[in-house]
C-alpha positions as CSV (number, residue, x, y, z in Angstrom):
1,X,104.9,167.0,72.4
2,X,101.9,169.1,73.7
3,X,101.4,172.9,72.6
4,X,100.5,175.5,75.0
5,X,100.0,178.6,73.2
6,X,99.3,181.9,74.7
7,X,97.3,180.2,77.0
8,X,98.8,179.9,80.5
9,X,99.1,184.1,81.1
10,X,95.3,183.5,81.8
11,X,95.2,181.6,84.9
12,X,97.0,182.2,88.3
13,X,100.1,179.7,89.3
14,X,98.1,177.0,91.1
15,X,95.7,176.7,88.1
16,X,98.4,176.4,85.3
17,X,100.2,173.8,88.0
18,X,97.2,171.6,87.9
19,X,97.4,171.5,84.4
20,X,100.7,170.7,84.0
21,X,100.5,167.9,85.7
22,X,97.9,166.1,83.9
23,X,100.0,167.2,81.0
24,X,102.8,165.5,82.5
25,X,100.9,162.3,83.3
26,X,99.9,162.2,80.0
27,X,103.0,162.4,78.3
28,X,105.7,159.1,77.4
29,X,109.0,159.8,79.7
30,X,111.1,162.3,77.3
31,X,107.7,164.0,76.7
32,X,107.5,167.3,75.7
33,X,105.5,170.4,76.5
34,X,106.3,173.7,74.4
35,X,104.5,177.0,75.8
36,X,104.6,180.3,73.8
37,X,103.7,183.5,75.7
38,X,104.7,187.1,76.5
39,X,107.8,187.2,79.0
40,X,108.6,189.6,81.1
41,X,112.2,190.2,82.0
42,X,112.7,189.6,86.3
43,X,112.3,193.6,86.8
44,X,108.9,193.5,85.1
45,X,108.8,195.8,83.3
46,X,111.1,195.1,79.9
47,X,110.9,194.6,77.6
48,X,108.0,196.9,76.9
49,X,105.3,194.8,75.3
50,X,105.6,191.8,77.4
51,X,105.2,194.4,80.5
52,X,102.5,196.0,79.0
53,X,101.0,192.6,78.4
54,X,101.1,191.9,82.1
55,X,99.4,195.2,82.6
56,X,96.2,194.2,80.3
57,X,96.2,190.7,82.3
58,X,95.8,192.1,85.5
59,X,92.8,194.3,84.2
60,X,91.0,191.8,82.0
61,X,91.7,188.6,84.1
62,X,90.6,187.5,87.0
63,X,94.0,186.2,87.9
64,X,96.3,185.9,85.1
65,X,99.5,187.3,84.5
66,X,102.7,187.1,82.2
67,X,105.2,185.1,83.8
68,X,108.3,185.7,83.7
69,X,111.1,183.0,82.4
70,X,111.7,181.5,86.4
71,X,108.1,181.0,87.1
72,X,107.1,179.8,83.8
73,X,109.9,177.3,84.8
74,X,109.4,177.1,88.3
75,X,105.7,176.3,87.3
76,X,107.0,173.3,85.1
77,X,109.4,172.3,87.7
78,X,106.8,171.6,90.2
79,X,104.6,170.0,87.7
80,X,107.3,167.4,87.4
81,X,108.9,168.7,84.2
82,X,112.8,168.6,83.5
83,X,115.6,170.1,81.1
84,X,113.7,173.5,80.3
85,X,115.0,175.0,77.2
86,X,114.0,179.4,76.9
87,X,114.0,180.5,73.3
88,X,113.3,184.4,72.9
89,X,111.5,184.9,69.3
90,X,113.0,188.4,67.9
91,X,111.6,190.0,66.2
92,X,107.9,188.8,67.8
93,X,107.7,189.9,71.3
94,X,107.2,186.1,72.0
95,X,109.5,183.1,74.2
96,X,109.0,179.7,73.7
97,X,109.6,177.6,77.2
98,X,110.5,173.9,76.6
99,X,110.4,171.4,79.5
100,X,110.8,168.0,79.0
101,X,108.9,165.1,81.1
102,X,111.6,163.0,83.1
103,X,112.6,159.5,82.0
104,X,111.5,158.1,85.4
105,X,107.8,157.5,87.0
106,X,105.0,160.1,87.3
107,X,105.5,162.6,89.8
């Protein structure tokens, strides 16, 4: 299993793609990769700290953002990952995405 830790909100979509994928390539089929990060609901803007999180993002970074729970997934999707699993954290204002590398070759 790899850890991504409030890491990916710092880079735009093709960036975090990139990385995914050599995460992917790296992994055993039935890999892991676990990310933790602020995630906004589809609207954007709840619940409040994840949206406010966004906010600080788009001021302090030159690209990043808080994804919400269908890009983070879309983003592991296309990086070849499978079988996402979306655990909210109450009380922390934290999700945990888990996507699983597929038992077949590469992609």
């Amino acid at each position: 299993m790899v850890l991504i830790p409030n890491f990916l909100h710092h880079f735009d979509v093709a960036t975090n793609e990139k990385l995914l994928r050599k995460l992917h390539t790296g992994l055993v089929p039935g890999g892991q990769v676990a990310t933790l990060e602020f995630v906004p609901n589809d609207d954007r803007v709840s619940p409040p700290m994840p949206a406010t999180f966004a906010l600080i993002m788009l001021a302090e970074t030159p690209s990043g953002d808080a994804y919400t729970r269908a890009e983070l997934e879309s983003m592991m999707g296309n990086a070849g990952f499978i079988h996402h699993e979306f655990h909210p954290m109450p009380p922390s204002p934290h999700s945990v995405l888990i996507s699983r590398r597929g038992l077949g070759s590469n992609v």
